[in-house]
N, C-alpha and C positions, 0 to 999 in steps of 0.2 A: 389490597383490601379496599373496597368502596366504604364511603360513608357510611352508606347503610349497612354493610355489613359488619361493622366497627359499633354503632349505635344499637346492633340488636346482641353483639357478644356481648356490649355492656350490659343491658338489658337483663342477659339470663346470666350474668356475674352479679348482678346486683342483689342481695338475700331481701330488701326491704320488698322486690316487684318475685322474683322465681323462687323454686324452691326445688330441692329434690325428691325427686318418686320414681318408685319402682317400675320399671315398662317389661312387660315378658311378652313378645310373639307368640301366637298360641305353636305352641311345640316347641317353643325355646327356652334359652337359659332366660332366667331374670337379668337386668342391667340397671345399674343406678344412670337416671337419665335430669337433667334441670328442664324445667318448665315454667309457663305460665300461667295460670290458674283465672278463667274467668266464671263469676257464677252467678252470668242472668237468670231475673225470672223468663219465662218465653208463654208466649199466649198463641195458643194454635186455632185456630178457627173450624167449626168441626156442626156442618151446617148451622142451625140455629146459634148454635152454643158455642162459646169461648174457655177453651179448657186452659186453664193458667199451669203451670210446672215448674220447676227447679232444674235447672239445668248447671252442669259442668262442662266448662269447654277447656281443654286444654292448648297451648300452644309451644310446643316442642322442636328443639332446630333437627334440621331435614341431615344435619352434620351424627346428630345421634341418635336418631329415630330414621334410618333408609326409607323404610315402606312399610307404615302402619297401618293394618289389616280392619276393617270390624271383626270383633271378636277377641283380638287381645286387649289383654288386661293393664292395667293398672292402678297402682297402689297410691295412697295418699296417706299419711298418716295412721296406716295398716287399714283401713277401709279402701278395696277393692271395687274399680269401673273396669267394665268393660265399654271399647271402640264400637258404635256403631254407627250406623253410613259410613260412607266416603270421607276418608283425610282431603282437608285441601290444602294446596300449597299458595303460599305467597307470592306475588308478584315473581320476587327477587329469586323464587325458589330456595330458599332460604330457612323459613319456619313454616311446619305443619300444624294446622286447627283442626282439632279430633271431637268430638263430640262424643261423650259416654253416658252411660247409664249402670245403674248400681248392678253390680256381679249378683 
């Protein structure tokens, strides 16, 4: 195991930075999965106007999330997001950054 990959198992072993939530694929079983929870505000530019939002992004290891879809779900604290755009991977291929919006 690399560094880095030693420093990011700690990461989502650590309860103070990850936490667990629920990920279901859509047409799948649910699975208890650890995460990382970030929650910028994000400002989109939208000609004249700057629309501001609340955003959730998650980051999930690629170990227990294979291939996260938009469209599936997941749970935080029984309040449901769904995936949307594109998962990206990490460098390392390592952890996936999901971006959702409220189900």
């Amino acid at each position: 195991m690399t560094a880095f990959a030693a420093a990011v198992e700690a990461m989502f072993a650590d309860p103070n930075i990850a936490r667990d939530v629920v990920y279901t694929a859509e047409g799948g079983a649910p699975a208890l999965v650890r995460a990382v929870l970030r929650r910028p505000d994000d400002i989109t530019g939208f000609g004249e106007a700057r629309i501001w939002s609340e955003t959730i992004r998650l980051d999930v290891r690629i170990a227990e999330v294979l291939t996260p879809r938009p469209g599936d779900r997941i749970e935080i604290d029984g309040e449901a997001y769904l995936i949307q755009g594109e998962p990206v991977r990490d460098a390392q291929r390592l952890v996936w950054t999901v971006d959702t919006q409220p189900a």
